[in-house]
PyMOL Python script that loads the backbone (N, CA, C, O; Angstrom):
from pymol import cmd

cmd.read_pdbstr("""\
ATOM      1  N   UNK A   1     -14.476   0.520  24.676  1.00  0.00           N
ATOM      2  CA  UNK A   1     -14.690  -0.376  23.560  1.00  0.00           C
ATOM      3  C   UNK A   1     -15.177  -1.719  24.106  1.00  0.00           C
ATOM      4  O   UNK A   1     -14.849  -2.108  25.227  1.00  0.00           O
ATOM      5  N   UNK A   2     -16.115  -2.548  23.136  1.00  0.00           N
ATOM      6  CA  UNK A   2     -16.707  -3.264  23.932  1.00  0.00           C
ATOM      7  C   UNK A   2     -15.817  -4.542  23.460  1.00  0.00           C
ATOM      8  O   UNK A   2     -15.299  -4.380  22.355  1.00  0.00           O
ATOM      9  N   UNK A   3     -15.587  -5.602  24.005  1.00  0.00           N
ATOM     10  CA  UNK A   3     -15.012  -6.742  23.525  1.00  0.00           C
ATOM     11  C   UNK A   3     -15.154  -8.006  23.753  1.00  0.00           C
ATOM     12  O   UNK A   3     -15.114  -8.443  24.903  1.00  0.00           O
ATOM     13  N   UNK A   4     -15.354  -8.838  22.616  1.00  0.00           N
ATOM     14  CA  UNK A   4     -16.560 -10.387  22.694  1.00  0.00           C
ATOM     15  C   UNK A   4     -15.260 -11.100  21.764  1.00  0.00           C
ATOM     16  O   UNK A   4     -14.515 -10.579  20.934  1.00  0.00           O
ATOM     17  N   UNK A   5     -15.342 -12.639  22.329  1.00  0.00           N
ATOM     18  CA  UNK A   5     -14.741 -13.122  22.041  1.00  0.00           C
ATOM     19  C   UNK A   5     -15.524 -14.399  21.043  1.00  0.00           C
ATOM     20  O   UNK A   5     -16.689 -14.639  21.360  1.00  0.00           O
ATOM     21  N   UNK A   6     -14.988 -15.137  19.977  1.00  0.00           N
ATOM     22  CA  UNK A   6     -15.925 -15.786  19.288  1.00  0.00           C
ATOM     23  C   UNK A   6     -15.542 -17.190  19.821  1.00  0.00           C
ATOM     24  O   UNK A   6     -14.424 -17.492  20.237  1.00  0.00           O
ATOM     25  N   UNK A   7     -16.966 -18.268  19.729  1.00  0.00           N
ATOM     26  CA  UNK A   7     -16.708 -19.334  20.364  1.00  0.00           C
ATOM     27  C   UNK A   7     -15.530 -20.275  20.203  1.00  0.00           C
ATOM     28  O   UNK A   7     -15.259 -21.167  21.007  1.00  0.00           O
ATOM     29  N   UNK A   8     -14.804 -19.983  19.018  1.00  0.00           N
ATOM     30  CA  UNK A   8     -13.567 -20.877  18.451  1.00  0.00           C
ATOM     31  C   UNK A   8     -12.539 -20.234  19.704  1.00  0.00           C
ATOM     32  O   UNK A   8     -11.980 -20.932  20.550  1.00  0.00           O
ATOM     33  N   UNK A   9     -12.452 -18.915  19.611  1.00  0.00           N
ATOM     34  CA  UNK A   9     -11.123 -18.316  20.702  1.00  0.00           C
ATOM     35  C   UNK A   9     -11.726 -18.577  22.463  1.00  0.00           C
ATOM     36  O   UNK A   9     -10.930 -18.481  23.397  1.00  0.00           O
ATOM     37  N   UNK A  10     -13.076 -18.878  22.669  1.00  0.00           N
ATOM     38  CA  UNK A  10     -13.143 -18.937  23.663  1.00  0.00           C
ATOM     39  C   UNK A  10     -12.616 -20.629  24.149  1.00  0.00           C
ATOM     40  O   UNK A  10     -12.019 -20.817  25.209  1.00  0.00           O
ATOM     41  N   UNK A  11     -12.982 -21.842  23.107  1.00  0.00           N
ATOM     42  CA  UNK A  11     -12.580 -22.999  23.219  1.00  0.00           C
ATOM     43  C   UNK A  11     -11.241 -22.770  23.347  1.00  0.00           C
ATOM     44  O   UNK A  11     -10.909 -22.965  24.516  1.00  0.00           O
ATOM     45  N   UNK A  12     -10.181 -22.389  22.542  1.00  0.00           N
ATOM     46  CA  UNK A  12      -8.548 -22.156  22.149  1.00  0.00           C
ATOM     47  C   UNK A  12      -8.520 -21.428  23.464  1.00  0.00           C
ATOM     48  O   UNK A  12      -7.319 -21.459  23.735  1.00  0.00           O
ATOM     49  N   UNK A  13      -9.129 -20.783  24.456  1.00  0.00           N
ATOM     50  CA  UNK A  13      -8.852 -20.390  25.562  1.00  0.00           C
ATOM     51  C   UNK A  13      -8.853 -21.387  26.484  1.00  0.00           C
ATOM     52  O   UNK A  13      -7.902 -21.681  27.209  1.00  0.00           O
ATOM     53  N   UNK A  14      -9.863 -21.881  26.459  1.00  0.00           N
ATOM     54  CA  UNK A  14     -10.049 -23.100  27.900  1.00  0.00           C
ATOM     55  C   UNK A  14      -9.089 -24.319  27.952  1.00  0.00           C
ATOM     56  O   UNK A  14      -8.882 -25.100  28.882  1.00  0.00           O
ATOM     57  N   UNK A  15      -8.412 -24.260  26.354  1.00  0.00           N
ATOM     58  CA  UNK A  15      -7.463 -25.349  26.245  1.00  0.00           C
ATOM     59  C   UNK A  15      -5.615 -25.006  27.230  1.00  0.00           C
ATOM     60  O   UNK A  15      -4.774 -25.766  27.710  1.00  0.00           O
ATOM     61  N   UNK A  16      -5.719 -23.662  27.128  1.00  0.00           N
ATOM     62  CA  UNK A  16      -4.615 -23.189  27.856  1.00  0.00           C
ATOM     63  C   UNK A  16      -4.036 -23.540  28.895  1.00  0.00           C
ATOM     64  O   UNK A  16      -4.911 -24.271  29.358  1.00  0.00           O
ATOM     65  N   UNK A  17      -3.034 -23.580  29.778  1.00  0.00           N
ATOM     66  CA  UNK A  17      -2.508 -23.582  30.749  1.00  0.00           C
ATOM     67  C   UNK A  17      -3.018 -22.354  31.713  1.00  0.00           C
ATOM     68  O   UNK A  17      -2.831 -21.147  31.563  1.00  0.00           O
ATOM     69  N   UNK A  18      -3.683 -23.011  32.691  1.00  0.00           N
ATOM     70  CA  UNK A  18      -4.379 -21.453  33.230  1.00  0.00           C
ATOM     71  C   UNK A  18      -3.289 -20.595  33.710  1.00  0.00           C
ATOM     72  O   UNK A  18      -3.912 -19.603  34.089  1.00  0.00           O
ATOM     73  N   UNK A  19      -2.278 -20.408  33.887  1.00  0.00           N
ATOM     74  CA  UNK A  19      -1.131 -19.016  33.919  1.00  0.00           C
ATOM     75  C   UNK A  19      -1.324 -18.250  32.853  1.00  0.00           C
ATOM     76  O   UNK A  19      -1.479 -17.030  32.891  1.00  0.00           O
ATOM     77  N   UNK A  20      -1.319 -19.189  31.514  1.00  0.00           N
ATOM     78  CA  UNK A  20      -2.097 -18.460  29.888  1.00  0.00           C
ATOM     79  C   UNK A  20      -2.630 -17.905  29.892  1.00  0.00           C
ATOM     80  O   UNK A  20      -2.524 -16.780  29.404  1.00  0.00           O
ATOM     81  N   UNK A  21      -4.163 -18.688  30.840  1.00  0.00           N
ATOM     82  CA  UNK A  21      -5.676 -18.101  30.094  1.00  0.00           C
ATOM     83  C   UNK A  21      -5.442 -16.698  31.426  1.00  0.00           C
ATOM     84  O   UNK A  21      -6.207 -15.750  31.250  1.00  0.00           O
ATOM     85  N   UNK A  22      -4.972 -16.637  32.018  1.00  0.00           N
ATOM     86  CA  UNK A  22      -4.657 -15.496  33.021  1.00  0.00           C
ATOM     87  C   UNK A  22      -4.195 -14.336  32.443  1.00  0.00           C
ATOM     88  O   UNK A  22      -4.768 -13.269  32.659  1.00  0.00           O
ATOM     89  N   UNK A  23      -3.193 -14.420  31.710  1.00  0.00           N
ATOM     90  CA  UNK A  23      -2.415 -13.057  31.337  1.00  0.00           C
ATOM     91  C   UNK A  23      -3.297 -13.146  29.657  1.00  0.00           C
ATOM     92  O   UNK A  23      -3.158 -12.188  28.897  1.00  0.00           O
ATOM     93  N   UNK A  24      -3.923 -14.019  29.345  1.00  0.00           N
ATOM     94  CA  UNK A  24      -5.034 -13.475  27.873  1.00  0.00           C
ATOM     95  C   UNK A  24      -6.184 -13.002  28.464  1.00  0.00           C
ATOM     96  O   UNK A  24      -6.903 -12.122  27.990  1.00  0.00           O
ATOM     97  N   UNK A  25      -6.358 -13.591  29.507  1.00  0.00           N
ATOM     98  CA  UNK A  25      -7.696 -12.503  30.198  1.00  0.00           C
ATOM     99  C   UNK A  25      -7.139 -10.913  30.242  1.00  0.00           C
ATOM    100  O   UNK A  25      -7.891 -10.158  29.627  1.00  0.00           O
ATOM    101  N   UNK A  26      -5.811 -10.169  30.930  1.00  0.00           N
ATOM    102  CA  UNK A  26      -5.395  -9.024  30.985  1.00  0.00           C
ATOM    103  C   UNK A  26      -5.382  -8.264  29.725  1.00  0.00           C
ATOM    104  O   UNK A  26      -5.523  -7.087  29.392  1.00  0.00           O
ATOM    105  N   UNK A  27      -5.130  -9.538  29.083  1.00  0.00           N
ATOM    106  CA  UNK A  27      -5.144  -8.685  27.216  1.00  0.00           C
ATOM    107  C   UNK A  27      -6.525  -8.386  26.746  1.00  0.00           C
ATOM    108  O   UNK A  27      -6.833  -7.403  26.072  1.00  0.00           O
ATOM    109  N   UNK A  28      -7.287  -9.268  27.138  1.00  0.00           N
ATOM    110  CA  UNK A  28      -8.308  -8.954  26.765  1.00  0.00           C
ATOM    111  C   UNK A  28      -9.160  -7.455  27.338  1.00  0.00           C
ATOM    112  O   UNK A  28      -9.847  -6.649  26.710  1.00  0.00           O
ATOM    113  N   UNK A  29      -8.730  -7.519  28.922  1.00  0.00           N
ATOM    114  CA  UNK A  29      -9.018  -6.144  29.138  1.00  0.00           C
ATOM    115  C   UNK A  29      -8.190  -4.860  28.779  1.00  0.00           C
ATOM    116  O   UNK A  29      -8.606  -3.706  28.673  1.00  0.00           O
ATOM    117  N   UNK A  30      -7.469  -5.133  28.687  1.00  0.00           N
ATOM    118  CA  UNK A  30      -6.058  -3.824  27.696  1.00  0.00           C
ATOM    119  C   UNK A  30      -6.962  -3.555  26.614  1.00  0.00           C
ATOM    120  O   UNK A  30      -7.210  -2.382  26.335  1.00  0.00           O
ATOM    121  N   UNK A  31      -7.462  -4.459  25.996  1.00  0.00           N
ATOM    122  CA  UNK A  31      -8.289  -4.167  24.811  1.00  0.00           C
ATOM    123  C   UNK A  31      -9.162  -3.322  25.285  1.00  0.00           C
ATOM    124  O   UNK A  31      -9.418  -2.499  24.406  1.00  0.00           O
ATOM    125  N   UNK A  32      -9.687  -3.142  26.149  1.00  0.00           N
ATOM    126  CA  UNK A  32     -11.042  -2.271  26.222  1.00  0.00           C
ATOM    127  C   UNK A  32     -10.919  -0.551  25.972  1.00  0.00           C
ATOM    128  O   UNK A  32     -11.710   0.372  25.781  1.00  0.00           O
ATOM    129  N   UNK A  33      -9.721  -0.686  26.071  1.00  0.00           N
ATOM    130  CA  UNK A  33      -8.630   0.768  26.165  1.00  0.00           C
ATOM    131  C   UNK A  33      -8.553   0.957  24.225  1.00  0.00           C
ATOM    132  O   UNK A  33      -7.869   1.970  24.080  1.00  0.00           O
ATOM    133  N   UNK A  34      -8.794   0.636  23.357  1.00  0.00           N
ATOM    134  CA  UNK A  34      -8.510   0.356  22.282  1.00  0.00           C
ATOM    135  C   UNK A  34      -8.765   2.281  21.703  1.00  0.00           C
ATOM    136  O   UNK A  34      -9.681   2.948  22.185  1.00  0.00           O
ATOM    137  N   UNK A  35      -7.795   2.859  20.665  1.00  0.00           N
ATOM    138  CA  UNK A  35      -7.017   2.427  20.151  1.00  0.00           C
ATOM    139  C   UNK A  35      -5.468   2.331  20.875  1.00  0.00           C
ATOM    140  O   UNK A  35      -4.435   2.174  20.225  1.00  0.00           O
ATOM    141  N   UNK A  36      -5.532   2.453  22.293  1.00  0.00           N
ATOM    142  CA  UNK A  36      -4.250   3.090  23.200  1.00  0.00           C
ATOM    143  C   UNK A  36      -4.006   1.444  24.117  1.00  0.00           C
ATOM    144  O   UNK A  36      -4.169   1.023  25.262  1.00  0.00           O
ATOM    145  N   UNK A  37      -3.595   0.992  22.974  1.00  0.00           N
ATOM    146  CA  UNK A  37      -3.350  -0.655  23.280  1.00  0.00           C
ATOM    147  C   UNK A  37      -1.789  -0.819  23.059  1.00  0.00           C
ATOM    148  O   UNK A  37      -1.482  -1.062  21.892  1.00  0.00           O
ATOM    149  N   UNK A  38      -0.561  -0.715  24.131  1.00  0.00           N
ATOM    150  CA  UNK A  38       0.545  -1.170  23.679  1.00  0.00           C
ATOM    151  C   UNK A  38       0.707  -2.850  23.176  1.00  0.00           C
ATOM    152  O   UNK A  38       0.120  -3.816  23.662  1.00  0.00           O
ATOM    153  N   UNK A  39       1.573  -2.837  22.192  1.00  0.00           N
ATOM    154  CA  UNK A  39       1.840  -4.141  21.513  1.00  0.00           C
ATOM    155  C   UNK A  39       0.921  -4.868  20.857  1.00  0.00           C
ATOM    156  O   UNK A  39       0.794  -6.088  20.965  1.00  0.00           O
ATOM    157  N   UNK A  40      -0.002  -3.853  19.889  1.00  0.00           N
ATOM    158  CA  UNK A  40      -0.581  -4.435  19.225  1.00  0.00           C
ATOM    159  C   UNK A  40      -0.052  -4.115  17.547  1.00  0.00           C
ATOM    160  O   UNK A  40       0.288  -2.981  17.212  1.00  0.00           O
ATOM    161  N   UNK A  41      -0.047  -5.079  16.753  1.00  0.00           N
ATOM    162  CA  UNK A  41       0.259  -5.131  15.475  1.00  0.00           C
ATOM    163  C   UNK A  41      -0.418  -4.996  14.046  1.00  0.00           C
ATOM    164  O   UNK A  41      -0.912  -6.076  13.721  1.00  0.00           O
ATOM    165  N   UNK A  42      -0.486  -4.618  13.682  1.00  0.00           N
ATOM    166  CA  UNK A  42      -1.605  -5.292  12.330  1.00  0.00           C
ATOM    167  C   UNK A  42      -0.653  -5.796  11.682  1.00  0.00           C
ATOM    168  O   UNK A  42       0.547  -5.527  11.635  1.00  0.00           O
ATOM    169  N   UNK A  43      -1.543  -6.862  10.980  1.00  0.00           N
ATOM    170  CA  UNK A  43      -1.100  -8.461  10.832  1.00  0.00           C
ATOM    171  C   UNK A  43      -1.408  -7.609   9.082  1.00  0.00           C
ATOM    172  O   UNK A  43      -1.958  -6.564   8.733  1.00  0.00           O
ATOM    173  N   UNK A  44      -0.551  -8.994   8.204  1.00  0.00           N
ATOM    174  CA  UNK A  44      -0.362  -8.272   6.418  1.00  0.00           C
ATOM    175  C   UNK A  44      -1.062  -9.630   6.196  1.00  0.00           C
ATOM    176  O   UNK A  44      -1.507 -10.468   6.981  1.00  0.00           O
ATOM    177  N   UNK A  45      -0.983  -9.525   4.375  1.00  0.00           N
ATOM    178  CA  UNK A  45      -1.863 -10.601   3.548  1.00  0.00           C
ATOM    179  C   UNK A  45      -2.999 -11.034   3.754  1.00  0.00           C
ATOM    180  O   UNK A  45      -3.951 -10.270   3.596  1.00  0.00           O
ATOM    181  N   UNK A  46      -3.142 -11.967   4.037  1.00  0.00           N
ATOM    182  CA  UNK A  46      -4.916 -12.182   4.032  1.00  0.00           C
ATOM    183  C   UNK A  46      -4.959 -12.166   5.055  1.00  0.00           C
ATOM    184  O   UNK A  46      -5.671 -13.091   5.447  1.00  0.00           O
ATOM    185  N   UNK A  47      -4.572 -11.591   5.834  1.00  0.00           N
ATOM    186  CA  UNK A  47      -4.820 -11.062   7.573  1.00  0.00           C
ATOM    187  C   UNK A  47      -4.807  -9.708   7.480  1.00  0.00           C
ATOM    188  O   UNK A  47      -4.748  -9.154   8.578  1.00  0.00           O
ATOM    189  N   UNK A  48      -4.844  -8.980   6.521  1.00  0.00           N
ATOM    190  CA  UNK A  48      -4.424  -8.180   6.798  1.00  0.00           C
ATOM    191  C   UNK A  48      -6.300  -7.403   7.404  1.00  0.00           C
ATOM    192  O   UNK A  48      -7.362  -7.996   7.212  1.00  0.00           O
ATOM    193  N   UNK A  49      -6.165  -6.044   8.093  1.00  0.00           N
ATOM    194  CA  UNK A  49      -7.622  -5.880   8.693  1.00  0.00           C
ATOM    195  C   UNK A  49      -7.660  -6.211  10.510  1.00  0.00           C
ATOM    196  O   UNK A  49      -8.084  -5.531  11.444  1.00  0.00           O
ATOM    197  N   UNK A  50      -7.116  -7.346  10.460  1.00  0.00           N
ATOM    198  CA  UNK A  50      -6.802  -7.960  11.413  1.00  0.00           C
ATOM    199  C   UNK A  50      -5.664  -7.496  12.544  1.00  0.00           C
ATOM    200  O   UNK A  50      -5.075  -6.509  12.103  1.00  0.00           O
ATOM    201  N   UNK A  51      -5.225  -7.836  13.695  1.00  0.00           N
ATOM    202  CA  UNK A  51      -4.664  -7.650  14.687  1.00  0.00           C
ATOM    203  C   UNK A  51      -4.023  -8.750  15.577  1.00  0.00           C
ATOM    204  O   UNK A  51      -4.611  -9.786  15.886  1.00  0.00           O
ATOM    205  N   UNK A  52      -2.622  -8.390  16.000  1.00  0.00           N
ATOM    206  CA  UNK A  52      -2.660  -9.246  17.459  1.00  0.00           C
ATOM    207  C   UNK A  52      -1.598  -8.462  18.342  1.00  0.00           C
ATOM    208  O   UNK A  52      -0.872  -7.477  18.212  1.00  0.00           O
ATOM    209  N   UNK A  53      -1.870  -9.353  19.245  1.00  0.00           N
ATOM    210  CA  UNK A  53      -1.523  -8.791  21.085  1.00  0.00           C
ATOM    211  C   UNK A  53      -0.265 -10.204  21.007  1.00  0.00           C
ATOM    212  O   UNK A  53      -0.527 -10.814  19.970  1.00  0.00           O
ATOM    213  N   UNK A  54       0.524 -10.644  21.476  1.00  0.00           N
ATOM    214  CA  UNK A  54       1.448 -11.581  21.980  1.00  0.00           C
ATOM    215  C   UNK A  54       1.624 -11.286  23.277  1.00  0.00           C
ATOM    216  O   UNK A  54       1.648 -10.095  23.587  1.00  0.00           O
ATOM    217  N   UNK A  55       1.775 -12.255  24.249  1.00  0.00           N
ATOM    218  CA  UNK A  55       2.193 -13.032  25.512  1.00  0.00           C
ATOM    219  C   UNK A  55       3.269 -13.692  25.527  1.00  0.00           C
ATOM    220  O   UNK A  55       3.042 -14.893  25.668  1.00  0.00           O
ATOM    221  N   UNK A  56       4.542 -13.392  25.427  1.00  0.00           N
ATOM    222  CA  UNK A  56       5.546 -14.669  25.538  1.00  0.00           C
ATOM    223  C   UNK A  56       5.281 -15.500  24.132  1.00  0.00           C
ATOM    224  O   UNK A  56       5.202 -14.887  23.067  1.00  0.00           O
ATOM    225  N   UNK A  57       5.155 -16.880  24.199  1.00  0.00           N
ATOM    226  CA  UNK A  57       5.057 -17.818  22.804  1.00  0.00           C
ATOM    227  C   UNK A  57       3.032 -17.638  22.288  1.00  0.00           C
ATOM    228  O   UNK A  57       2.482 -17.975  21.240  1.00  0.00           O
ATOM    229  N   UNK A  58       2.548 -17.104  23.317  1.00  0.00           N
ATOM    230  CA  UNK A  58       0.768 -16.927  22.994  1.00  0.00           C
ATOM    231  C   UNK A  58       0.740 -15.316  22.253  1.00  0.00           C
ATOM    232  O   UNK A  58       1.142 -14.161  22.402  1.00  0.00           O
ATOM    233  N   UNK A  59      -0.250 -16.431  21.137  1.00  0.00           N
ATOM    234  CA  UNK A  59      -0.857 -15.233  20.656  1.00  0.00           C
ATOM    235  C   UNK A  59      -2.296 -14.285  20.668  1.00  0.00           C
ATOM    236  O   UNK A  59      -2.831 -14.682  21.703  1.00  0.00           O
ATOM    237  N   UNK A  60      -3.048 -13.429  20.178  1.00  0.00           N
ATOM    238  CA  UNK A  60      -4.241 -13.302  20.474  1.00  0.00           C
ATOM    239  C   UNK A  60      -4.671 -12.484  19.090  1.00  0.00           C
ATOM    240  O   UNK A  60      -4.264 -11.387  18.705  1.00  0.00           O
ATOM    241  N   UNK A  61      -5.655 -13.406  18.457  1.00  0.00           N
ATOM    242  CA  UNK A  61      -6.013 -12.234  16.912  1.00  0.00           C
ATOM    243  C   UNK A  61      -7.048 -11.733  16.911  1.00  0.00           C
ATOM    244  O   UNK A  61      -7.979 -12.510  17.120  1.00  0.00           O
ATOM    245  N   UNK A  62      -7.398 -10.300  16.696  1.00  0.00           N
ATOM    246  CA  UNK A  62      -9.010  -9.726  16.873  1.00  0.00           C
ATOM    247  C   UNK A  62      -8.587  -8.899  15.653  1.00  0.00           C
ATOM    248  O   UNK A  62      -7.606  -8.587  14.977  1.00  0.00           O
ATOM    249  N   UNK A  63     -10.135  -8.701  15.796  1.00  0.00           N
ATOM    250  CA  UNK A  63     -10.275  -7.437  14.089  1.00  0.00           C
ATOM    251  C   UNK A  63     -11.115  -6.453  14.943  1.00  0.00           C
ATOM    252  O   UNK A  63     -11.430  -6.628  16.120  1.00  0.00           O
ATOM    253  N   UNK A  64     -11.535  -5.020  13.892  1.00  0.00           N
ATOM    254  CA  UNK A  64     -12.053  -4.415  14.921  1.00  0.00           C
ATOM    255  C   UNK A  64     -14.094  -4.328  13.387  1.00  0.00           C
ATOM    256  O   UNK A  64     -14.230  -4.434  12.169  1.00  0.00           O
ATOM    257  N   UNK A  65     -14.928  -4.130  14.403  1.00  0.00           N
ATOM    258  CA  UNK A  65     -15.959  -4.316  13.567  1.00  0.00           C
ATOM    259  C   UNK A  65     -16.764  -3.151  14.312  1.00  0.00           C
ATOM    260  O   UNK A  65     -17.512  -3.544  15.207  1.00  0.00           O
ATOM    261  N   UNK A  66     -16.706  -1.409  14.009  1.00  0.00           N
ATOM    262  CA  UNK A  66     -17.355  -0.460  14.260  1.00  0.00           C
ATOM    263  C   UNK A  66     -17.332  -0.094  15.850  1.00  0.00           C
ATOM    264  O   UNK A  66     -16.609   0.871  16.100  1.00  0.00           O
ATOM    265  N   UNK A  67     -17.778  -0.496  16.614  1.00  0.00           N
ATOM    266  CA  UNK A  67     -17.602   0.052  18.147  1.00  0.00           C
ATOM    267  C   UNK A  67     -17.177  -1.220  19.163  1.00  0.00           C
ATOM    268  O   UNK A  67     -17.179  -1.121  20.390  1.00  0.00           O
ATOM    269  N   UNK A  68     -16.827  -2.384  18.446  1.00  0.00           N
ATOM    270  CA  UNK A  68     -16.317  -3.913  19.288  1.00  0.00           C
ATOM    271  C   UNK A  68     -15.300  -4.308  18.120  1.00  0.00           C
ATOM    272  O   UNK A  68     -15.361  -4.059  16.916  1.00  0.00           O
ATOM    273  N   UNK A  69     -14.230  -5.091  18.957  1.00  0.00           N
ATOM    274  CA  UNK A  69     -13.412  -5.598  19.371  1.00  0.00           C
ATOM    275  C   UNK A  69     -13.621  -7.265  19.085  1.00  0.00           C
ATOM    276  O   UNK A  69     -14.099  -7.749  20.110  1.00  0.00           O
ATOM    277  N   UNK A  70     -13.477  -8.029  18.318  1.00  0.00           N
ATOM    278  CA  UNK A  70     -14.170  -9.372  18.141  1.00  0.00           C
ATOM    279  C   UNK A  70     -12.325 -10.422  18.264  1.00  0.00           C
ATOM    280  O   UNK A  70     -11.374 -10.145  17.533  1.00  0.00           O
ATOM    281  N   UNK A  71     -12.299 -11.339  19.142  1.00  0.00           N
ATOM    282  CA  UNK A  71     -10.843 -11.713  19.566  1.00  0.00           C
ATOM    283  C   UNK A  71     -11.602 -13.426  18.400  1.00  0.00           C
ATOM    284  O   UNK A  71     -12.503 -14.255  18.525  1.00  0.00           O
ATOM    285  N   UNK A  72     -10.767 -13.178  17.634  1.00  0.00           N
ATOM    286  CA  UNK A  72     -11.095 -14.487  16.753  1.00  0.00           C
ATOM    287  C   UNK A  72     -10.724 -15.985  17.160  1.00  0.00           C
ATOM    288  O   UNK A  72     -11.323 -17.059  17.104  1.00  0.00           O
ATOM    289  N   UNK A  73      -9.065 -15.439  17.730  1.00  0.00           N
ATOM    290  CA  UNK A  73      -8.027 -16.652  17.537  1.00  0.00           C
ATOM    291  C   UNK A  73      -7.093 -16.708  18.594  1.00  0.00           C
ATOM    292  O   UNK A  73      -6.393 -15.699  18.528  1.00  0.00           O
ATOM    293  N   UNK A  74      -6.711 -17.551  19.697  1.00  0.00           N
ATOM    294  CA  UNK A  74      -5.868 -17.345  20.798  1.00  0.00           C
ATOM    295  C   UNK A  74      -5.094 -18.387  21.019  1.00  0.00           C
ATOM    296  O   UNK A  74      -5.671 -19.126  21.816  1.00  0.00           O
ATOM    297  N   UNK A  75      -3.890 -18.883  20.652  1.00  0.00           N
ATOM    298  CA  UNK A  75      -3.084 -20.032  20.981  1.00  0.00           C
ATOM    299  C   UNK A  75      -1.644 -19.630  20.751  1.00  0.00           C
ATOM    300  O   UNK A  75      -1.304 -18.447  20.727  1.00  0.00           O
ATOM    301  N   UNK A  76      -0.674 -20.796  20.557  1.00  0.00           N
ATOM    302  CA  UNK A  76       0.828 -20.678  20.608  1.00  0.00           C
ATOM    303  C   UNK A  76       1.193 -20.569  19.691  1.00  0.00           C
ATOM    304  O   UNK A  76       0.701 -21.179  18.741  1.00  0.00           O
ATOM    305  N   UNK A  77       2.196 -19.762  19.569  1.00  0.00           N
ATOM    306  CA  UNK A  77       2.673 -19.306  18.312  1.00  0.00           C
ATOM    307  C   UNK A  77       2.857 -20.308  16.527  1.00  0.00           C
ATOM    308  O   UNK A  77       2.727 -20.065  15.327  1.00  0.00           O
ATOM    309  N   UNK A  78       3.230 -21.486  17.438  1.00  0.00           N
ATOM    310  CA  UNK A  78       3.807 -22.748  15.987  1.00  0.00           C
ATOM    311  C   UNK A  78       2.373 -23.082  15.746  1.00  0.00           C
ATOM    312  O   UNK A  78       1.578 -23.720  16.435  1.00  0.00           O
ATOM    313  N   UNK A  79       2.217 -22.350  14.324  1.00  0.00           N
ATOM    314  CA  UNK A  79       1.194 -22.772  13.308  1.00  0.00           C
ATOM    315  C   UNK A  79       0.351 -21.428  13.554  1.00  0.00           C
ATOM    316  O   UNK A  79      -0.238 -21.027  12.550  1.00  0.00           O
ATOM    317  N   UNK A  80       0.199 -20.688  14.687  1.00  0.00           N
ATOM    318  CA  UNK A  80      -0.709 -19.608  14.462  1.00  0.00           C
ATOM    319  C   UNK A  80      -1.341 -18.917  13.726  1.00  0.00           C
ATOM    320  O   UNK A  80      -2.436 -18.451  14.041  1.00  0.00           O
ATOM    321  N   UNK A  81      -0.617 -18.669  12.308  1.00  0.00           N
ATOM    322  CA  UNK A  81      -0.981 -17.975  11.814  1.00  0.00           C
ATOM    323  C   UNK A  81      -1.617 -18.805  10.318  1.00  0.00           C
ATOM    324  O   UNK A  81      -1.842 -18.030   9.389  1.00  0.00           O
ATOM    325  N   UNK A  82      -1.930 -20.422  10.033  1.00  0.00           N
ATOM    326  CA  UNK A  82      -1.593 -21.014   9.448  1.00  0.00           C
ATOM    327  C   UNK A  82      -2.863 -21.773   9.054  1.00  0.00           C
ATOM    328  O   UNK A  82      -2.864 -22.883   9.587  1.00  0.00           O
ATOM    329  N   UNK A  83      -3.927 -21.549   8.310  1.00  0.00           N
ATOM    330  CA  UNK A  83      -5.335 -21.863   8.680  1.00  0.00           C
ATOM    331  C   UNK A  83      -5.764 -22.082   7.130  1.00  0.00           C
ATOM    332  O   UNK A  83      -6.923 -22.385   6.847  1.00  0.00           O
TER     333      UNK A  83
END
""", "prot")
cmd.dss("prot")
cmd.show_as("cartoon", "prot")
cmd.util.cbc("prot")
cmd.orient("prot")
């Protein structure tokens, strides 16, 4: 599976603590394995469609769009989900 990240999650990446952007890089390749991804969720309400992976207090939100993997949203949990 192919997997691209959109420029908002790639900024919300570079803002990280690089130990972060380290173990969201691993997630990001776990993803490539998709649908045989442990600890992934689908997310309800107007998320619902949507997905995430967690790290400790980090989160990571992708949807899936036909043969890719699109990682929308990547930061700490307080407010995550809150847009």
């Amino acid at each position: 599976m192919i997997v691209s990240l959109t420029e908002d999650a790639l900024a919300e990446l570079s803002m990280l603590p690089m130990s972060i952007q380290r173990r969201m890089y691993k997630i990001v390749k776990r993803l490539e394995s998709w649908p045989d991804v442990s600890g992934a969720k689908p997310l309800r309400g107007d998320l619902a469609g949507h997905f995430r992976v967690r790290t400790g207090d980090y989160r990571l939100q992708f949807r899936l769009n036909d043969d890719r993997i699109i990682v929308e949203k990547i930061g700490h949990r307080d407010g995550f989900y809150e847009d």
